[in-house]
N, C-alpha and C positions, 0 to 999 in steps of 0.2 A: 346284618352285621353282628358281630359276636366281639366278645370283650376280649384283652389283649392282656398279657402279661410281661413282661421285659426287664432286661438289667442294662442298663443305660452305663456309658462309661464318659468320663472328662478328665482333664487334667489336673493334677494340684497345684499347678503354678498361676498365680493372678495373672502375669504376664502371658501368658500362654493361651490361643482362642482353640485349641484342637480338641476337638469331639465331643462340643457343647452340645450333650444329652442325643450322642449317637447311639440309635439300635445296639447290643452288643449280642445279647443270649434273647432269646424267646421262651418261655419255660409254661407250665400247665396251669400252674396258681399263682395265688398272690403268695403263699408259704414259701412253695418253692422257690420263688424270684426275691423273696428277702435273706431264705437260706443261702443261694446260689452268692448274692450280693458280699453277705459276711462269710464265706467263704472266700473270696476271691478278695475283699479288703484284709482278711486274715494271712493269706500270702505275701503280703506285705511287711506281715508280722515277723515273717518267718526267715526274711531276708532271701525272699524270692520275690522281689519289687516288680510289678509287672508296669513297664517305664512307656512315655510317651515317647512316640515315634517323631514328634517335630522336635521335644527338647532337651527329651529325657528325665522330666520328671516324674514323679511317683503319677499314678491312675489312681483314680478313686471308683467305684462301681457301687450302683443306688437302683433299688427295682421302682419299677413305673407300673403305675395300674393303669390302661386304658379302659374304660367303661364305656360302652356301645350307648349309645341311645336308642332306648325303644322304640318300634317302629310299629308306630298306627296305622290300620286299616280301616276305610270309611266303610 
């Protein structure tokens, strides 16, 4: 197994359960998947709101680091 990078997406509304820490991007580092993150929350900035499909409010996007566990050989 090999370690995982990702930018997770969810909703900003409490009300709202859509895309509780769904897959969004896959990326090569941890750099890039926090660059990708604040890019993509910076769109937001920009008044290009990228909106939830259940209710329409603002997305928020945050990188994940999956880390493998090592795997012993007796």
């Amino acid at each position: 197994m090999s370690s995982a990078y990702k930018i997770c997406a969810s909703c900003g509304a409490s009300s709202c359960n859509y895309a509780p820490q769904q897959d969004t991007f896959g990326t090569v580092s941890h750099e890039s998947s926090f660059s990708l993150a604040l890019f993509m929350n910076g769109l937001n900035e920009l008044d290009m709101k990228i909106k939830c499909p259940q209710c329409g409010h603002r997305m928020f996007y945050y990188p994940v680091t999956w880390m493998a566990e090592p795997v012993h050989h007796d």
